[in-house]
C-alpha positions as CSV (number, residue, x, y, z in Angstrom):
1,X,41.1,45.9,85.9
2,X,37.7,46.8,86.7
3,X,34.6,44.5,86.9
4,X,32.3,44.4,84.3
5,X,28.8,45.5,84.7
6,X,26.3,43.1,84.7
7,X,23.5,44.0,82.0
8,X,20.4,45.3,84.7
9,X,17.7,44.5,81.9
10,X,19.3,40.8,81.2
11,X,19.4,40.2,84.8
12,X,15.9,40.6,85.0
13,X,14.9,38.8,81.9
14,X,16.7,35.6,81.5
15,X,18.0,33.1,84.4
16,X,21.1,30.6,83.8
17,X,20.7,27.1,84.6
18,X,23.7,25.4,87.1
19,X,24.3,23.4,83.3
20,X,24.9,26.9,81.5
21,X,21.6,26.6,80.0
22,X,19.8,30.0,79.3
23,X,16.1,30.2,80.3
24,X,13.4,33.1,79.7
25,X,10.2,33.8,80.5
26,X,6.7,33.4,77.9
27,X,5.3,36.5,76.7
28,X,1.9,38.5,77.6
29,X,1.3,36.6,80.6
30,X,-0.3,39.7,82.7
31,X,-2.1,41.8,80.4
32,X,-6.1,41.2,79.8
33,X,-5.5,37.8,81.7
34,X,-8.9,37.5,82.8
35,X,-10.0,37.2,79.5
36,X,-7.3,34.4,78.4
37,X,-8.4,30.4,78.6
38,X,-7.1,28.1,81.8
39,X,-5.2,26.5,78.7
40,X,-3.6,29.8,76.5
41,X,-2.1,30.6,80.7
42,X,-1.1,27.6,82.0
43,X,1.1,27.5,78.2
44,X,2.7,30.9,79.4
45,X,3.4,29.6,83.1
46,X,7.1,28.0,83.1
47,X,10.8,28.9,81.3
48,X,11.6,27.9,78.1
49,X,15.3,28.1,76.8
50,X,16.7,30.0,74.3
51,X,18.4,29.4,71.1
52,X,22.3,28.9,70.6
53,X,23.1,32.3,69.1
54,X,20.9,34.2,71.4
55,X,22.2,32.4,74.4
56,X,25.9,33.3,73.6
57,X,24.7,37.4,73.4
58,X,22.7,37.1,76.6
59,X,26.1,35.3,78.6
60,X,28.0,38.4,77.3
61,X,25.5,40.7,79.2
62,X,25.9,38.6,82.0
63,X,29.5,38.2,82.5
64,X,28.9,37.0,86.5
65,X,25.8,34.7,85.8
C-alpha cells in the first residue's frame, strides 16, 4: 500500500498541537504593515485554532501530522 501524500499547501498553513488541536495563522499580517496600529499587529501575532468541522478536513490533508 502506498503512503499518502501529505497536502504541501496544508502543511504550510496550519500546525497540529501534541493534543490534536489544529492551529492557523491570522490573516493580512505582511501587507501595508507600516501603516497598521501597534494594537491591529500585535492581534495578528499568535495561532488561533480552528473549528471542529474544519479541523477534521485539514487532519485528512495531513494524514502524517
Amino acid at each position: 500500500m502506498p503512503k499518502i501524500k501529505t497536502h504541501s499547501g496544508a502543511k504550510r498553513r496550519f500546525h497540529i498541537t501534541a493534543g490534536g488541536k489544529v492551529l492557523r495563522t491570522k490573516g493580512p499580517k505582511s501587507h501595508l504593515r507600516r501603516r497598521k496600529s501597534d494594537r491591529v499587529k500585535s492581534k495578528l501575532a499568535g495561532k488561533v485554532g480552528v473549528s471542529k468541522s474544519f479541523a477534521r478536513r485539514i487532519k485528512a490533508l495531513m494524514p502524517y501530522a
